[in-house]
C-alpha positions, 0 to 999 in steps of 0.5 A, spaced: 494 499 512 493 501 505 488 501 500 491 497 494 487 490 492 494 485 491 500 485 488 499 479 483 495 477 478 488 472 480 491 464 478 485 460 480 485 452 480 478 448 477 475 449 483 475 457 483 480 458 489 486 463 489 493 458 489 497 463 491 492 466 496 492 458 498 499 457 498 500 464 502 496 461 507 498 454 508 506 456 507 504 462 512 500 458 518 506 452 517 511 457 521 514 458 527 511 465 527 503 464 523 503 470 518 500 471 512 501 477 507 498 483 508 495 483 501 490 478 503 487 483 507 483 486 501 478 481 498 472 486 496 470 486 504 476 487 507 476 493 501 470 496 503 472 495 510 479 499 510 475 505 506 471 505 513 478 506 516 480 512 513 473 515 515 475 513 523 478 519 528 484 515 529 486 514 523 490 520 520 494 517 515 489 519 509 487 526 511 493 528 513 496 527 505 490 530 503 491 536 507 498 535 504 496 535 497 491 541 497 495 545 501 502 544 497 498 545 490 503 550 488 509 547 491 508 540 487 507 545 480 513 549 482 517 543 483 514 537 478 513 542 472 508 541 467 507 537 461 509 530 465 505 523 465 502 521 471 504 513 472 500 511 478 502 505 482 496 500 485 491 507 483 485 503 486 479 508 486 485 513 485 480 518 490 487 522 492 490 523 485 485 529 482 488 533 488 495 532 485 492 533 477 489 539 478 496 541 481 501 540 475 497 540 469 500 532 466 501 530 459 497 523 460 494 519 466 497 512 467 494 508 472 496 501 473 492 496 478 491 489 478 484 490 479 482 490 472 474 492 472 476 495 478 481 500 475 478 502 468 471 505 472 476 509 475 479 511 470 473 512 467 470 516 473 477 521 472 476 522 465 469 526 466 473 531 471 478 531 465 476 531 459 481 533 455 486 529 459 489 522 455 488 517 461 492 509 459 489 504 465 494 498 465 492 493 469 499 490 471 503 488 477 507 493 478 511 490 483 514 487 476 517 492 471 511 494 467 511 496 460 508 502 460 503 504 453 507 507 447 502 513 447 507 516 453 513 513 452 516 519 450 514 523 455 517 524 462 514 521 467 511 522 475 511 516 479 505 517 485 505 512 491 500 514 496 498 512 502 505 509 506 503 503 502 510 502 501 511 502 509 507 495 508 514 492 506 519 490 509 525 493 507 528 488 502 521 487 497 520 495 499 528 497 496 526 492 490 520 495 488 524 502 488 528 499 484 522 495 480 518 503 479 525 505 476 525 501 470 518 502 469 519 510 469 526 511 466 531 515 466 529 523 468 523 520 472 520 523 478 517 519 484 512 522 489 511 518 495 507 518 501 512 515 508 509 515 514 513 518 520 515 516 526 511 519 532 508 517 539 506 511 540 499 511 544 499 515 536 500 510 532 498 505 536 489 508 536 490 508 528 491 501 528 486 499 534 480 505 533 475 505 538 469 503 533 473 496 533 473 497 525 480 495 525 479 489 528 475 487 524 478 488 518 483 484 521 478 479 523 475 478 515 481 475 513 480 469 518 472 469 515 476 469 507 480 463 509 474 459 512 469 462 507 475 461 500 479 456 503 474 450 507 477 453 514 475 452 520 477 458 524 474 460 530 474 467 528 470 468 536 476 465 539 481 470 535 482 478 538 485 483 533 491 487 536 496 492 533 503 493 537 508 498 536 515 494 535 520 499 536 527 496 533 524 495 527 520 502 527 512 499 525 505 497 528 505 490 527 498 488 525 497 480 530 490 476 530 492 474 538 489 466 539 484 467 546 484 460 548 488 454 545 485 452 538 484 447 533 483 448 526 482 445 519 485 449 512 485 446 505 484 439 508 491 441 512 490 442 520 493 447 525 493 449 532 494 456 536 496 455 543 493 461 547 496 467 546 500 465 539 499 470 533 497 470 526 501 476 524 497 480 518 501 487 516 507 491 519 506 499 517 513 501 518 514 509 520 519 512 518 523 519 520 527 523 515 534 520 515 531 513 515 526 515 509 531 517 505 536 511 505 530 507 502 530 512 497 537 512 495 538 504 496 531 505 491 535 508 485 532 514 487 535 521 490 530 526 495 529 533 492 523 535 497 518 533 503 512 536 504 509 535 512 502 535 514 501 541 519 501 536 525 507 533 521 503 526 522 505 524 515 510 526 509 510 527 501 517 525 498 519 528 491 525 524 488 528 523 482 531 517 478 539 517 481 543 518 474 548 512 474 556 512 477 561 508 476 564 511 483 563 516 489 
């Protein structure tokens, strides 16, 4: 899970309705295997609904980077230097990025989101606590390059992706972004990414089904947003969340499980679910150092630190643009 809102700019046809959002969903629900994007989850409930989770007990992923970020405040400054613009990728409320500010004291302050009212409040917000800090808000979709604004061309730059939200992609689309995030910061850049660690699984397993059943229903809302968006008729009663560990492929896969066999309707297009098929809604891959920094590399980008939480539940990464070779 992650706090990110979406990852392309809202179409919407004559009828108000997202066409990307429809077609994910009929695309999703055609196939063998139901799925659909996990960026779907975040409508503004599902939004509000994840906030919930990073309160949760079994949810550890948010407090433990924020440990990381309070506790390794000098080691960032020692590592990452002075004088760098802070290009935040998919900022949302940006809640996790004063920590790292305080820390490195940055030249200028870019948050990309394609949330464009929500982006500029928070810029806004950031810009009170601090006052002398030039804050750039560029509402993009960072999964393509983005030109970032003139005011920082000339400056070198830190990326900041927290949260593991890189962790929600699949290896191919999570090495393109890397590629992408290159291209946007350029040469001499620096990356500070959140990875998710690989851990017992009864672990894993609780932070995705948390006791107070918030999860499920943040898995359940997507099912409400299609027959509330989408003309659908869902019958949510007969789906129950779960959350598995698949281990050959090192994640927690989200699935909305069919209690009973189900018919339904979506965009006037009609489905069926024998009991026990999934719509599955979001991977949440783990990884272990090895496997971290193979991402990285394949990315374009070449691992210099890691900082762990105290449990070591969770993984801050500081890379840098890999320069080019033409050999070995």
């Amino acid at each position: 899970m992650n706090s990110k809102k979406g990852l392309a700019l809202v179409d919407l046809d004559a009828d108000g309705v997202d066409r990307a959002f429809r077609a994910d969903v009929l695309e999703g629900l055609s196939e063998p295997q139901k799925a659909i994007p996990a960026r779907w989850l975040y409508d503004d409930a599902g939004s509000q609904l994840f906030e919930d989770i990073t309160q949760v007990e079994e949810y550890y992923p948010t407090r433990a980077e924020t440990e990381i970020l309070r506790d390794r405040c000098a080691d960032f400054a020692s590592a990452i230097g002075r004088g760098r613009a802070v290009v935040e990728f998919g900022s949302g409320s940006s809640v996790k990025t004063p920590l790292l500010l305080k820390c490195i004291e940055p030249a200028a302050y870019v948050p990309l989101d394609i949330s464009g009212d929500f982006l500029r409040s928070a810029a806004a917000d950031l810009s009170a606590k601090f006052p002398g800090l030039p804050v750039h808000p560029v509402e993009a979709d960072f999964m393509r390059r983005v030109e970032l604004p003139s005011e920082v061309a000339d400056m070198p730059k830190l990326g900041f992706f927290p949260g593991s939200t890189i962790g929600n992609m699949v290896p191919r689309t999570a090495v393109d972004l890397l590629r992408t995030m290159r291209e946007t910061l350029g040469e001499g850049s620096m990356l500070l990414i959140g990875m998710d660690l690989i851990k017992d699984r009864a672990v894993l397993e609780a932070a995705y089904d948390d006791a107070k059943g918030v999860t499920a229903e943040f898995n359940l809302n997507l099912a409400r947003r299609i027959n509330r968006e989408l003309d659908g008729t869902i019958p949510v009663e007969k789906l129950r969340h779960e959350a598995r560990w698949n281990d050959d492929f090192a994640r927690i896969e989200m699935h909305l499980v069919a209690l009973e066999d189900i018919a339904f309707e979506v965009a006037g297009r009609s489905f069926t679910m024998e009991a026990g098929e999934t719509i599955h809604t979001e991977n949440s891959h783990k990884f272990g150092k090895r496997s971290g920094n193979a991402l990285l590399l394949a990315g374009g980008w070449t691992p210099v630190e890691r900082w762990l939480d105290n449990r070591g539940l969770f993984s801050l990464i500081l890379a840098e643009a890999t320069i080019p070779r033409s050999a070995p």
